[in-house]
DOTILO-691805 format. One record per residue (C-alpha): residue number from 1; residue in three letters; x negated, y, z. Coordinates in steps of 0.05 Angstrom, whole numbers, padded with zeros to 5 digits, always signed. Each point is the difference from the previous one (the first is absolute). Layout:
BEGIN
    n  res       x       y       z
  NUM  ALA       X       Y       Z
...
//
This chain:
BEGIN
    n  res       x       y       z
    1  UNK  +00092  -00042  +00303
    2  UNK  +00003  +00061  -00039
    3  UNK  -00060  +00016  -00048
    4  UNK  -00022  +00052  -00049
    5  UNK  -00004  -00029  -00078
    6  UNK  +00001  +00045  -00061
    7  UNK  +00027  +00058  +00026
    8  UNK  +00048  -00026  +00037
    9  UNK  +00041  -00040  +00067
   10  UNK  -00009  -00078  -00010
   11  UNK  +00027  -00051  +00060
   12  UNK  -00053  -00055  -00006
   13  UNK  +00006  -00073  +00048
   14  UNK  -00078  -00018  -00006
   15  UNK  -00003  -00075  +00026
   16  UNK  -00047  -00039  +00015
   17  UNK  -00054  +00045  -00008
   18  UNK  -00079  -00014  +00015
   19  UNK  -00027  -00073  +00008
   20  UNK  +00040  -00058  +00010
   21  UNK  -00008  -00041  +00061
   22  UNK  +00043  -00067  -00024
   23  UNK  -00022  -00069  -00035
   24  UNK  +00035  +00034  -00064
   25  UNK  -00047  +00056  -00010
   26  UNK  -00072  -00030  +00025
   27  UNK  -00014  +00056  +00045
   28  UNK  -00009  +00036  -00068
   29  UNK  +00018  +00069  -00020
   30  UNK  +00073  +00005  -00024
   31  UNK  +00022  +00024  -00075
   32  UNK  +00051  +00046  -00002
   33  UNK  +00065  -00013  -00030
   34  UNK  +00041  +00059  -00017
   35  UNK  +00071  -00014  -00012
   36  UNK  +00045  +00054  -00039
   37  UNK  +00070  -00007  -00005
   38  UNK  +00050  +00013  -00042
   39  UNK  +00060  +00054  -00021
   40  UNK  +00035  +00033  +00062
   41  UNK  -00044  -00058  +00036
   42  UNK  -00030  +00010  +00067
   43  UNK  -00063  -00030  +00032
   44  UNK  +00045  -00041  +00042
   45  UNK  +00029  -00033  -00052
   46  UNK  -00061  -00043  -00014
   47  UNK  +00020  -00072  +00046
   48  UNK  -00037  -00012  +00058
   49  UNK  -00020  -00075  -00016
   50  UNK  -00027  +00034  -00064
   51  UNK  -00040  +00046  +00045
   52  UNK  -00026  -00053  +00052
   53  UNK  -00020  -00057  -00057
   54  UNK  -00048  +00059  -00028
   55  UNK  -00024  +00020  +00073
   56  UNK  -00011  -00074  +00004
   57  UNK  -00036  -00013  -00061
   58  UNK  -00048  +00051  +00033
   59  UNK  +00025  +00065  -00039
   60  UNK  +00007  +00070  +00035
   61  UNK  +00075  +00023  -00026
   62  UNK  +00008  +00070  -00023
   63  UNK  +00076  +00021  -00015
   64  UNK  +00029  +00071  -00002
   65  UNK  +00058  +00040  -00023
   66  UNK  +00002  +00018  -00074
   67  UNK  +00011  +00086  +00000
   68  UNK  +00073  +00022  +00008
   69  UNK  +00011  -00072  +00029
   70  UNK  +00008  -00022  +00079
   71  UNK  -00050  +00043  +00049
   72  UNK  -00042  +00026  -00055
   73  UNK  +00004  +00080  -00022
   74  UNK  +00069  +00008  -00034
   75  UNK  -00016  +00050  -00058
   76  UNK  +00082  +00036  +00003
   77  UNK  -00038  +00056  -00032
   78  UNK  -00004  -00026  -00067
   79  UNK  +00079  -00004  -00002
   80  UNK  +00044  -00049  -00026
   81  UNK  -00003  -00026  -00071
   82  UNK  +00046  +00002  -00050
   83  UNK  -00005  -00077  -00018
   84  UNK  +00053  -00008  -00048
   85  UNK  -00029  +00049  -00043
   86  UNK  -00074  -00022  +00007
   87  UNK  +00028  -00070  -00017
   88  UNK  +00034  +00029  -00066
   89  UNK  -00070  +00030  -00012
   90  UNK  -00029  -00075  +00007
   91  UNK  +00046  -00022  -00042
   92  UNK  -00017  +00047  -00053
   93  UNK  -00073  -00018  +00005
   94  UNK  -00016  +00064  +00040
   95  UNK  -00047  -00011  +00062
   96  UNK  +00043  +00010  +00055
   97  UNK  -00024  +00064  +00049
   98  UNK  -00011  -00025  +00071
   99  UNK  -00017  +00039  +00054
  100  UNK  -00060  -00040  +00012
  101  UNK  -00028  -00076  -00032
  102  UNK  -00017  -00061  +00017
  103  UNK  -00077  +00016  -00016
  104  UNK  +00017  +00044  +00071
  105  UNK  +00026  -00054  +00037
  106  UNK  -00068  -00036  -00025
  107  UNK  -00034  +00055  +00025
  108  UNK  +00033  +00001  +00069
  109  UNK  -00016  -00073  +00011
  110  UNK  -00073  +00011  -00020
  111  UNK  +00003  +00059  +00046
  112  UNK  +00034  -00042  +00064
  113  UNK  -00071  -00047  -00017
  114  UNK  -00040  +00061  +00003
  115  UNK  +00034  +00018  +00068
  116  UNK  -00023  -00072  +00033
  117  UNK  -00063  +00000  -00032
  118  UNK  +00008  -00054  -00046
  119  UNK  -00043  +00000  -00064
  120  UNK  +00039  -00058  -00030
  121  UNK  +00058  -00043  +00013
  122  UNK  +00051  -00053  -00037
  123  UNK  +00061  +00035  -00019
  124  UNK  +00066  -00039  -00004
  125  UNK  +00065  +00041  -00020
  126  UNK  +00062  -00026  -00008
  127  UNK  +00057  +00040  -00057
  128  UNK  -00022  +00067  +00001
  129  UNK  -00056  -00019  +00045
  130  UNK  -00032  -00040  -00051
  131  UNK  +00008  +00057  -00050
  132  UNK  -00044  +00041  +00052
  133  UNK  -00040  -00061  +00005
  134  UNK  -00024  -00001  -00072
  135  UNK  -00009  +00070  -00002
  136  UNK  -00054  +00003  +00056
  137  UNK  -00032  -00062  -00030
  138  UNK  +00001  +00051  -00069
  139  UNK  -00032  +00059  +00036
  140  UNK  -00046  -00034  +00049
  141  UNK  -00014  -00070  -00025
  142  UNK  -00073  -00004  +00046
  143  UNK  +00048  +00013  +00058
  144  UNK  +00055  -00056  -00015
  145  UNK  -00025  -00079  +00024
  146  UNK  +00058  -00027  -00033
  147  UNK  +00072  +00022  -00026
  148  UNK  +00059  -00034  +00019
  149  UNK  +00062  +00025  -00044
  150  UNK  +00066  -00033  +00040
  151  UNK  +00065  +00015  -00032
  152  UNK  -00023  +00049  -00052
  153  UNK  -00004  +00024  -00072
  154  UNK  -00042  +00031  -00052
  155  UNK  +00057  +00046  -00008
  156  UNK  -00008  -00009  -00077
  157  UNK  +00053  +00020  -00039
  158  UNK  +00038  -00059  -00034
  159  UNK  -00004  -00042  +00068
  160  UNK  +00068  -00031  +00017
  161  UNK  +00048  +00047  +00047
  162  UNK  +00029  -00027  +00071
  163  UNK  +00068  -00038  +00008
  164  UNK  +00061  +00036  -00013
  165  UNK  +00024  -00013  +00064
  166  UNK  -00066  +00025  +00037
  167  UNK  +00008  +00066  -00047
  168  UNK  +00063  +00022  +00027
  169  UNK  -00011  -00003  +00081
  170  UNK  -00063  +00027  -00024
  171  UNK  +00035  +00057  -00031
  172  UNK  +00051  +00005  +00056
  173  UNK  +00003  +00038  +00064
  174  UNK  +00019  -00012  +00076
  175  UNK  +00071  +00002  +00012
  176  UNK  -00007  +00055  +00045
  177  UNK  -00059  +00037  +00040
  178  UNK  +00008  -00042  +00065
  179  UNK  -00056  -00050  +00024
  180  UNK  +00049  -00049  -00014
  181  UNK  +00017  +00012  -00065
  182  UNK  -00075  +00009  -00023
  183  UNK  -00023  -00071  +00036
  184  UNK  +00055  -00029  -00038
  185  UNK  -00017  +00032  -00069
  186  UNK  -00064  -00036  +00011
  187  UNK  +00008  -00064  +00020
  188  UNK  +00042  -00009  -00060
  189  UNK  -00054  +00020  -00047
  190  UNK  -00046  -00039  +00040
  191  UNK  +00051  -00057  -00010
  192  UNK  -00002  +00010  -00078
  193  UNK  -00078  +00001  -00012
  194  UNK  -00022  -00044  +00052
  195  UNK  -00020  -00078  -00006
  196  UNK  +00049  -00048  -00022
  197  UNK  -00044  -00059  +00038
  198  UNK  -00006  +00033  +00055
  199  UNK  +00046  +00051  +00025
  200  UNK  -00007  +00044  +00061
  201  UNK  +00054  -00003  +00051
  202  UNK  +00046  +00056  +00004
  203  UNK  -00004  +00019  +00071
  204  UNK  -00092  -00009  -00013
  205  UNK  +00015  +00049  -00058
  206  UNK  +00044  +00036  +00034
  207  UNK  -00048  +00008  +00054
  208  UNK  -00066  +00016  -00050
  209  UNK  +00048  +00059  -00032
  210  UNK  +00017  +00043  +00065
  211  UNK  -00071  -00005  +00018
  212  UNK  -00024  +00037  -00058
  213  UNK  +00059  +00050  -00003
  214  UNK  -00020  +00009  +00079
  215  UNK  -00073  +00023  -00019
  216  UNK  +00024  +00046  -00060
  217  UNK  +00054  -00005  -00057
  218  UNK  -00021  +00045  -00052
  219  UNK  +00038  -00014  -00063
  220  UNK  -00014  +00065  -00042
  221  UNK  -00079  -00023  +00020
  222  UNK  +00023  -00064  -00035
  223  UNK  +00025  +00037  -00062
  224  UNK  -00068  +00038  -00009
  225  UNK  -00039  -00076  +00005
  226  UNK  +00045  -00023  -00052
  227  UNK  -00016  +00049  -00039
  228  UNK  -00078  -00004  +00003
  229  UNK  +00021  -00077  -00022
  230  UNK  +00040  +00021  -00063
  231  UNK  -00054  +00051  -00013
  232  UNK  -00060  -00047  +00000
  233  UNK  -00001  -00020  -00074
  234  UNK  -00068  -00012  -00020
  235  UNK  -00013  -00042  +00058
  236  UNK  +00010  -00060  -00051
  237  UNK  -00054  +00012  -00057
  238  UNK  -00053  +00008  +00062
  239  UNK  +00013  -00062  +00033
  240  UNK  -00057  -00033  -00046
  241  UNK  -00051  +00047  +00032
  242  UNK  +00018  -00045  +00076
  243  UNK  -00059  -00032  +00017
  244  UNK  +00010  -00022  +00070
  245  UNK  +00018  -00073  +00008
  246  UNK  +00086  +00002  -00010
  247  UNK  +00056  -00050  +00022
  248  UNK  +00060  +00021  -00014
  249  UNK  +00059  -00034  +00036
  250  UNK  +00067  +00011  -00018
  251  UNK  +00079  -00039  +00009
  252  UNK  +00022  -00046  -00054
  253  UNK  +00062  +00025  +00021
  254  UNK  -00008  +00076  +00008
  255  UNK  +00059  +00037  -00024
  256  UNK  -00028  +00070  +00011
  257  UNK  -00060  -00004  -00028
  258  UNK  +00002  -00066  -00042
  259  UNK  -00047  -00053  -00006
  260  UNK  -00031  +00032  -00074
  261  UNK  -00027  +00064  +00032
  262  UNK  -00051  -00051  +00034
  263  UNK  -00008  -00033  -00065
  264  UNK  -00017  +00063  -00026
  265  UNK  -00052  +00029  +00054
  266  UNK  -00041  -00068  -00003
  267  UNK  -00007  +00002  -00079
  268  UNK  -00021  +00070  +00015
  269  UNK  -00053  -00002  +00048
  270  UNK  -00056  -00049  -00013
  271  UNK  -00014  -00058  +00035
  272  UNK  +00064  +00007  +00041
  273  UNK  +00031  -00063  +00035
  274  UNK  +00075  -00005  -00004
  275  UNK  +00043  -00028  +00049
  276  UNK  +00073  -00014  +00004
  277  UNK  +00035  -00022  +00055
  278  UNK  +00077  -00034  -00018
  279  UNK  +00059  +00026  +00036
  280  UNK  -00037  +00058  +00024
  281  UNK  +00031  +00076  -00014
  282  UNK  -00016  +00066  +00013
  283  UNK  -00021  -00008  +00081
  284  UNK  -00045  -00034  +00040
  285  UNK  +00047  -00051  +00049
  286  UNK  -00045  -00053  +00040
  287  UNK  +00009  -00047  -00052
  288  UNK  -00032  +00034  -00054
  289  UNK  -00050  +00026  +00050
  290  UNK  -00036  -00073  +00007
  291  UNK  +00012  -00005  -00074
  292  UNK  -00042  +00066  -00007
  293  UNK  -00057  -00014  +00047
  294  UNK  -00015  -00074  -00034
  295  UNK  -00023  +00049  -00065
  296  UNK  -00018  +00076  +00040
  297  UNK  -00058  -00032  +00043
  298  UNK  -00041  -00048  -00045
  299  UNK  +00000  +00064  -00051
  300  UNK  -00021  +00049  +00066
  301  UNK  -00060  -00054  +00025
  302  UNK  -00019  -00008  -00077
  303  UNK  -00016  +00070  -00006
  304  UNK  -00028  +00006  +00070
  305  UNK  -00058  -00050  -00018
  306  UNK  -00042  +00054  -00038
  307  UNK  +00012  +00047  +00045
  308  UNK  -00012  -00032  +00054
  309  UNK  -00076  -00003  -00022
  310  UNK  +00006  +00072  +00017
  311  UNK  +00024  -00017  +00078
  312  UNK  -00017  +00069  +00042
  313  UNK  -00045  -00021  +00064
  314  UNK  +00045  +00016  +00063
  315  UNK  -00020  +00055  +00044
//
């Protein structure tokens, strides 16, 4: 469903939503859990076992399209950036200048809870999502239960850089504008960052990429999120102000986004809990999945149990 957050067009899937009815949730009413995902990422991306473990657990399941992203309002307006030169900027210690930040993308999220009523919710993210992620639980703390930083970083300078081999299909392009040539582009970066342990079959991956480029392939969109990424410098020296309870999960194995950046966020933020997970990458196969769950809902129930003193009478 389409809803109106911060000013603009967000696709939201709202799951699960008023009081559950199963042994899991004790006819009690359910916490929301709003998933964010990550660069270029759409709301189906998140894996349905993921999805039905938390609906089973007794969690409502909020998901939606990041802006420029999927079904969500595509902002074409604000042009294309120049990245090459906002990365020479970077590079030179200059801020880059993105058309909009990650503190928006914050916004928008806290603006899709707005939209369903929600007055707080646990917030998992995963890459870019869990940059989002920590910046809502910087804005809003009284409105984040719990943070859950999947697959993310700090973004502090010094942290190590990805693989070699993941920066140059990163830095390539589709050999050609057919569907064809784009579904193929992706698999093989998919290939690159994902899971050593546990990889996803090519024709399942395969399958996962057409569906996304079916509900909208937006790559300049892409360009403008990365550049709200690079931008967001500062993120890092604030991460001590986090008070939510934070679990931060991350692949031993990541080659994108390697396994320091979660090092990094959990020395950060106090109290954190880190987890790694061997042989996992940069994606979320069924494999990892279980892996994920096993740490995701003790941290979720140990943050419900305070506010679950707060339970709303049903009506």
């Amino acid at each position: 469903m389409k809803i109106r957050a911060n000013g603009i067009d967000i696709e939201v899937e709202d799951t699960g939503s008023g009081w559950g009815s199963g042994p899991a949730s004790g006819g009690q009413y359910r916490p929301a859990v709003l998933l964010i995902m990550g660069l270029g990422m759409q709301l189906v991306a998140w894996p349905p076992e993921l999805v039905q473990a938390l609906l089973a657990a007794g969690y409502r399941v909020i998901r939606h399209d990041n802006r420029d992203v999927g079904l969500s309002q595509h902002l074409a307006g604000l042009g294309k950036p120049n990245l090459l030169w906002q990365s020479l900027r970077y590079k030179l210690g200059l801020a880059p200048r993105a058309p909009y930040s990650v503190s928006d993308m914050a916004a928008d999220a806290l603006g899709v809870l707005d939209a369903l009523g929600i007055s707080k919710a646990h917030v998992v993210g995963v890459s870019m999502g869990g940059m989002i992620a920590q910046r809502m639980a910087l804005a809003a703390p009284e409105r984040v239960l719990s943070l859950s930083s999947v697959m993310s970083t700090s973004s502090a300078k010094g942290l190590p850089l990805a693989k070699p081999e993941v920066m140059r299909v990163l830095l390539s392009r589709p050999n050609g504008t057919s569907p064809q040539a784009v579904v193929d582009h992706y698999v093989k970066l998919f290939q690159v960052i994902g899971s050593p342990a546990f990889p996803i079959p090519e024709a399942q991956l395969r399958a996962n990429i057409q569906l996304s480029a079916a509900r909208g392939f937006d790559p300049i969109g892409t360009l403008r999120q990365t550049l709200a990424v690079m931008a967001d410098i500062t993120r890092a020296a604030q991460l001590p102000g986090i008070t939510s309870p934070t679990l931060v999960l991350h692949g031993k194995d990541d080659p994108l986004l390697p396994y320091a950046c979660a090092e990094d966020t959990a020395r950060r933020i106090p109290g954190a809990k880190l987890v790694g997970i061997a042989g996992m990458g940069h994606d979320l196969p069924s494999g990892v999945v279980a892996r994920l769950l096993d740490a995701l809902l003790p941290h979720l129930k140990a943050a419900d149990a305070p506010a679950m003193t707060h339970t709303p009478t049903p009506t």
